[in-house]
C-alpha atoms as one frame of an Amber mdcrd trajectory, in Angstrom:
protein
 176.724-120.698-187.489 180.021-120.146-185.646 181.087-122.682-183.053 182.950
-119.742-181.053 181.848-119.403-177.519 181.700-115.626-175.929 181.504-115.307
-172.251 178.427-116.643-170.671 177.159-115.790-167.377 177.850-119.483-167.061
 181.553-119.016-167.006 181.593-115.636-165.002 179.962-117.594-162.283 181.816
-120.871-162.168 185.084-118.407-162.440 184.030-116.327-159.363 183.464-119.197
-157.285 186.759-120.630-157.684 188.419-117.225-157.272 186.099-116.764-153.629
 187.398-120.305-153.171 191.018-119.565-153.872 190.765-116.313-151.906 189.489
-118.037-148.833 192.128-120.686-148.833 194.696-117.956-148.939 196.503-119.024
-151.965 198.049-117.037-154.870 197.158-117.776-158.921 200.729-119.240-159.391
 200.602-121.224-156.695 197.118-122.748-158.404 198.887-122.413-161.720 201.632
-125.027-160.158 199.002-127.482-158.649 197.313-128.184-161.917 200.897-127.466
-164.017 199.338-124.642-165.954 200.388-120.745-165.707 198.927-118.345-163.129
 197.699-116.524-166.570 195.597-119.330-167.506 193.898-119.661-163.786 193.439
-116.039-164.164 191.683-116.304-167.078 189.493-119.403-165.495 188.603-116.761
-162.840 187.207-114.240-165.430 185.273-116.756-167.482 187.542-115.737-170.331
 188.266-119.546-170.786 186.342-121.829-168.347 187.593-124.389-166.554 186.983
-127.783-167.954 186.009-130.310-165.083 188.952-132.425-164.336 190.606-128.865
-163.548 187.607-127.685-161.348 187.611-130.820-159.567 191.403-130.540-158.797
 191.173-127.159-157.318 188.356-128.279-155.240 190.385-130.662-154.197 193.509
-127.994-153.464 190.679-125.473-152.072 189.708-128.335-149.308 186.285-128.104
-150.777 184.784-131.080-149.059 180.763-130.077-148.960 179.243-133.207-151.366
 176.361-130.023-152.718 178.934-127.952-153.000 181.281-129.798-154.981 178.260
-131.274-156.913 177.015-128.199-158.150 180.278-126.733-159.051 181.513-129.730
-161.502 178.021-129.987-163.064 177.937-125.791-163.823 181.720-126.911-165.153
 180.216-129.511-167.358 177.118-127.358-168.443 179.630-124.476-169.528 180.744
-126.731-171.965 178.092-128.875-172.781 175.115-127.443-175.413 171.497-127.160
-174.115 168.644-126.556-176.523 169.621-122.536-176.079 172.842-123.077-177.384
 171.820-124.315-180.447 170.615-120.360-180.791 173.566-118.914-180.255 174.333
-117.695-183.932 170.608-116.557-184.169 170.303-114.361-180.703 172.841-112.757
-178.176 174.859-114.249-175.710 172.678-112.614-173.111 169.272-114.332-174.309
 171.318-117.488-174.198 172.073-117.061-170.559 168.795-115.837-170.113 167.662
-119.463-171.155 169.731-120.820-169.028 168.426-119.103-166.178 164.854-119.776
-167.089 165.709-123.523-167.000 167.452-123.266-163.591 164.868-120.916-162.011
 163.032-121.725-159.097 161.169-119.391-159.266 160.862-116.052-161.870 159.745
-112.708-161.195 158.553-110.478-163.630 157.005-107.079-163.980 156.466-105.491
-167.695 155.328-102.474-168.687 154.771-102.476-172.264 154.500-105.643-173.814
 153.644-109.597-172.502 156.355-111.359-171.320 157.966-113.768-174.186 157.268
-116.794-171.896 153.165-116.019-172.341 153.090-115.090-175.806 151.254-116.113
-178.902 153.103-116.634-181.872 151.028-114.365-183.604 152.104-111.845-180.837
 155.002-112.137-180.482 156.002-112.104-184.648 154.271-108.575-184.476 156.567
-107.683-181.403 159.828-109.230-183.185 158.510-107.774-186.630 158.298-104.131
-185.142 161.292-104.847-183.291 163.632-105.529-186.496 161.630-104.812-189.388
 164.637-105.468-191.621 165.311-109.150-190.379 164.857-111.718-193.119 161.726
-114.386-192.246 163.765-117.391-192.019 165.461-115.290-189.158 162.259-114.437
-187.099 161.299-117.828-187.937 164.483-118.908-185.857 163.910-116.285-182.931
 160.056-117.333-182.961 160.806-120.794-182.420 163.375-119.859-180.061 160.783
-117.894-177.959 157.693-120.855-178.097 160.851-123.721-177.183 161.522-121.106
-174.044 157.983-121.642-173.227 158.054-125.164-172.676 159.373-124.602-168.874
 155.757-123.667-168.141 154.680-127.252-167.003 153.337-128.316-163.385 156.678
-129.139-162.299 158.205-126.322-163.421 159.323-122.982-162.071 156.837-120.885
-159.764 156.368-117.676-162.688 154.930-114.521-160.833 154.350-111.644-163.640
 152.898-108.065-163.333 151.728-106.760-166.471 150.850-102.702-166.461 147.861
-102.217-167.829 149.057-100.049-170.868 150.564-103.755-171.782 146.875-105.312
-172.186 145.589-102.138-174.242 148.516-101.801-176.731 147.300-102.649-180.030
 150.177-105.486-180.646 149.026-106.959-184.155 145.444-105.377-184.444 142.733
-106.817-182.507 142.219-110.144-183.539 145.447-110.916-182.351 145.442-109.270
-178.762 141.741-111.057-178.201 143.997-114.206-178.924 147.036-113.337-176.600
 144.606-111.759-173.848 142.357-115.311-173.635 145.786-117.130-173.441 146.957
-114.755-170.787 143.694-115.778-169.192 144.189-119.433-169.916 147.818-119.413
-168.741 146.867-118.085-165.338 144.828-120.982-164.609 148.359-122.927-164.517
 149.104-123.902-160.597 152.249-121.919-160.649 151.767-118.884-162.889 150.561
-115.664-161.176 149.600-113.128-163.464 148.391-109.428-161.973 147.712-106.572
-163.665 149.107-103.096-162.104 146.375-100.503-163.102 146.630 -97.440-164.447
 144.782 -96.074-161.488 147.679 -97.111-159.592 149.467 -93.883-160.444 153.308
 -93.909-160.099 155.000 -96.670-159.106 158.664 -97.970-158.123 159.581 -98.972
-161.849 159.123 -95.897-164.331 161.984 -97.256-166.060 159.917-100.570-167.443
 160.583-104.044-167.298 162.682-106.510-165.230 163.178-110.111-164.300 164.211
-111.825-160.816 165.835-115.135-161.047 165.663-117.452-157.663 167.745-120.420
-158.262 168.627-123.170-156.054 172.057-122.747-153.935 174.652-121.933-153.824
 173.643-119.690-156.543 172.357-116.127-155.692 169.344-114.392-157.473 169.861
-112.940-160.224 167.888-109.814-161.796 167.870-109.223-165.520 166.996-105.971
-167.132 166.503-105.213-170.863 167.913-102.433-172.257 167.911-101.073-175.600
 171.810-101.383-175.499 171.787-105.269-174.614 171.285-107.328-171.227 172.224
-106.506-168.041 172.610-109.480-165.667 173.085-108.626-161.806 172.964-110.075
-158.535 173.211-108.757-154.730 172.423-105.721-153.436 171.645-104.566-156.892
 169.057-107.439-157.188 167.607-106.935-153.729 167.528-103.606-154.634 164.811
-104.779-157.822 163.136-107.323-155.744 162.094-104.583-153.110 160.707-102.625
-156.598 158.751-106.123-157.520 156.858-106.260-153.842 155.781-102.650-153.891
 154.608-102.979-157.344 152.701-106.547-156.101 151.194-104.547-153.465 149.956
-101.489-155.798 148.826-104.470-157.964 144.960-105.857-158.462 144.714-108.729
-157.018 144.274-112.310-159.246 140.385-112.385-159.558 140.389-108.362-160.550
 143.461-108.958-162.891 141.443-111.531-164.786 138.498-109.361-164.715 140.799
-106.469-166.543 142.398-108.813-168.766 138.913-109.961-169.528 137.077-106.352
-169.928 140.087-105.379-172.516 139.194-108.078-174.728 135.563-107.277-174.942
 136.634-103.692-175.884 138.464-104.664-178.717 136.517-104.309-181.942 137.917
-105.103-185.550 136.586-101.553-186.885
């Protein structure tokens, strides 16, 4: 496994913070460079999460930025520290993308997740029987000690699911209950632990029906990230190409999609009733 680090959404968001912070206290990259005795080049590259900041140098340009807010300063150093510092994702990193690893991360710092899928169960309420026909169809050509790895990174994922964990609201279309993932022992598995799962205190699951017609997502699937400050939401949306990660308008812009979908949605007694009528439709012939 290499030990080389890419950039992490980690980095690009401790490095825009001190850039805002720089910005705001009107001073230049050299004249940062010269408070810490490093180049302008190197604070640039800080900025850009090309290298991040380790936290003796964040704490000195808080310092030098007249950052005096206890949270503030708080949550900056510890995102310094946790850019540098493994969690259990980063033990993954030579087995998934840099984007999964973030995603991870965000998981574990969620307050609350979002998500509305269109044609599979979300990873974080999957069986492993699931999701190793998901992953298998995926990448058929992936060796078995390697969907081992990304199976075990998917069920570790799914340890944030406890009572004090974060609030997880998901919309599943309907066409995701009725594809035949695995044959049908296996979806009569994943449907009763969809069912199970939604007895949790904070997981919401709601199916959007097909009767629903059109709705604000034909594009499929997408997460919303609420984190505690001073970071902003975050929206995540696959893509066959990779990740993409975004935040602001663009992720307002995805949470108005997830309300109109809620509304268009069966409500939680209905949903289970769906969930439930799909698994007594499933025959082994």
């Amino acid at each position: 496994m290499s030990g080389k680090r890419g950039v992490t959404l980690r980095a690009q968001w401790l490095g825009k913070h001190l850039r805002e912070l720089r910005e705001s206290a009107g001073l230049t990259l050299k004249e940062a460079g010269d408070y810490l005795q490093r180049d302008a080049s190197t604070v640039s590259r800080f900025e850009a999460g090309l290298y991040p900041a380790r936290t003796p140098d964040v704490i000195a340009l808080l310092d030098l930025y007249g950052v005096t807010i206890p949270n503030e300063r708080e949550t900056l150093t510890r995102l310094s520290r946790e850019v540098w510092q493994n969690g259990w994702w980063d033990d993954y990193s030579g087995d998934v993308s840099h984007g999964i690893v973030d995603y991870a991360w965000l998981e574990n710092r969620a307050e609350k997740i979002s998500s509305f899928d269109a044609f599979v169960i979300p990873g974080l309420l999957q069986t492993r029987d699931y999701m190793e026909a998901v992953i298998r169809a995926e990448d058929p050509d992936a060796s078995s000690e390697q969907i081992e790895r990304w199976i075990e990174f998917r069920l570790t994922r799914q340890k944030i699911l406890t009572d004090d964990g974060p609030v997880f609201s998901t919309i599943l279309e309907e066409y995701a209950l009725r594809r035949m993932v695995g044959g049908p022992k296996v979806m009569r598995s994943q449907l009763a632990h969809l069912t199970g799962q939604a007895s949790c205190p904070n997981v919401e699951v709601l199916v959007l029906p097909v009767s629903a017609g059109a709705h604000a997502s034909p594009d499929g699937a997408f997460r919303i990230f609420e984190l505690p400050e001073p970071y902003p939401a975050v929206a995540y949306v696959p893509t066959p190409a990779g990740s993409i990660y975004v935040e602001g308008q663009a992720a307002e812009r995805l949470r108005v999609k997830y309300d109109r979908i809620h509304r268009d949605s069966l409500d939680a007694k209905d949903s289970l009733e769906l969930i439930a009528a799909v698994a007594d439709s499933l025959s082994d012939a």
